[in-house]
C-alpha positions, 0 to 999 in steps of 0.5 A: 703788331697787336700781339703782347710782346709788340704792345710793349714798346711804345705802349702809350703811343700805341694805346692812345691811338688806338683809343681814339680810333675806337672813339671816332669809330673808325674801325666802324664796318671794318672787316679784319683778316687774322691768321690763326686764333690768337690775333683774331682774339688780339683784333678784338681787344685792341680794335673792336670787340664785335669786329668780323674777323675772318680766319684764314692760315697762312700759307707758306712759299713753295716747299719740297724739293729734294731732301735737305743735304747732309750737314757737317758739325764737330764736337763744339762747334755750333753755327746759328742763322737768322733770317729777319730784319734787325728790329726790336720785334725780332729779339736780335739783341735777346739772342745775342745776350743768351750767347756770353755763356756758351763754350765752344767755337759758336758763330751766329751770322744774320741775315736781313735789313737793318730797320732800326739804326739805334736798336742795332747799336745796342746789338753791337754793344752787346756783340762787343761784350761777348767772349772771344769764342762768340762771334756774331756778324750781320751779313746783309740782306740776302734773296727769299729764293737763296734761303733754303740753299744758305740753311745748309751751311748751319746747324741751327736757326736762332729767331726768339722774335716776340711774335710771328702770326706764322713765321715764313723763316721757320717753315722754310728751317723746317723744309730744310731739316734744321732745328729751331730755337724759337720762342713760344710767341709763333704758332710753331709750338711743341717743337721738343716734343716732336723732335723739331727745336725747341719753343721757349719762354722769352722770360726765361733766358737761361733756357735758351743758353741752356739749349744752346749748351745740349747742341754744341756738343754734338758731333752730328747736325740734321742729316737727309734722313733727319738722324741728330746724335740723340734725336730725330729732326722732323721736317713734317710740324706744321702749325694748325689753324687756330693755334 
């Protein structure tokens, strides 16, 4: 909650806060936990610059398993996912608006509690702005033991949240051989380099239309041997501590 992209809503509130716990010393003697280098740094900014931050990684549910099925795709059909509650933090509206200019017959079904009521109206507006081939519904909450079975069923996980100090959803994507299109705020990064996604800058929308642009076209999803029509999808990229 101390990264970048989080301190920009609401930053007043949170900055005033924040300055009179460091006036009264309350963070005085506290211990912090970060999980990679980044929110070590972030503690030290926000709370206190001489605080004792320990830093230990994240670690992810238990993965494995049998290889991931074979997934179906057609030439211009695209099927996106996301699993994360519908806050501001989680960029759905984002991901949304990046999908008007897309051709094909594209889907974007998500997946989680709707934490904020007025941020998912603007959700809505959006959704009912979007071109006829564009279809994005909100399909409830769903079981953490159900996730790795449901990403079977798409070609993609579309998450641009504006932080992850780990990401617990893209790992899962990763264990299951789907492809990510994330923003570069996660410590999953280089993912285009190892043929894994893409990790794009949230300043520059046209970059996530344009990814969704090159995966529409294919006619062949992530498969059990990790094959995609002109790359070869990794299930073994894993964030080291401290980046």
């Amino acid at each position: 909650m101390l990264a970048s992209g989080m301190m920009e809503h609401g930053p007043s509130k949170k900055r005033s806060f924040l300055a009179m716990m460091r006036t009264f010393g309350c963070y005085h003697g506290v211990e912090f936990q970060a999980t990679n280098a980044e929110e070590a740094t972030d503690i030290k900014h926000w709370l206190e610059p001489d605080a004792s931050v320990h830093l230990i990684p994240n670690l992810g549910r238990k993965l494995g398993g049998a290889p991931p099925a074979e997934r179906r795709k057609q030439r211009g059909e695209l099927k996106l996912v996301s699993v994360a509650r519908i806050a501001v933090e989680k960029n759905a509206l984002f991901a949304i608006e990046c999908l008007k200019d897309v051709p094909g017959d594209i889907t974007f079904d998500l997946y989680g509690p709707i934490y904020d009521e007025p941020y998912w109206a603007q959700c809505q507006q959006a959704i009912a702005q979007l071109p006829s081939n564009v279809r994005v519904q909100h399909k409830g909450t769903i079981n953490p033991e159900e996730v790795p079975a449901l990403f079977g069923g798409y070609h993609a996980l579309f998450m641009p949240s504006q932080g992850e100090n780990f990401g617990h959803t893209i790992a899962e994507a990763l264990s299951a051989g789907l492809p990510l299109l994330i923003s570069d705020r996660t410590p999953w990064r280089g993912l285009t380099e190892q043929h894994a996604g893409w990790d794009l800058a949230l300043d520059r929308p046209q970059g996530f239309t344009s990814a969704l642009k090159e995966l529409a076209p294919w006619t062949k999803a992530p498969s059990a041997g990790g094959a995609m029509e002109r790359s070869n999808w990794r299930r073994d990229i894993w964030p080291t501590p401290g980046r």
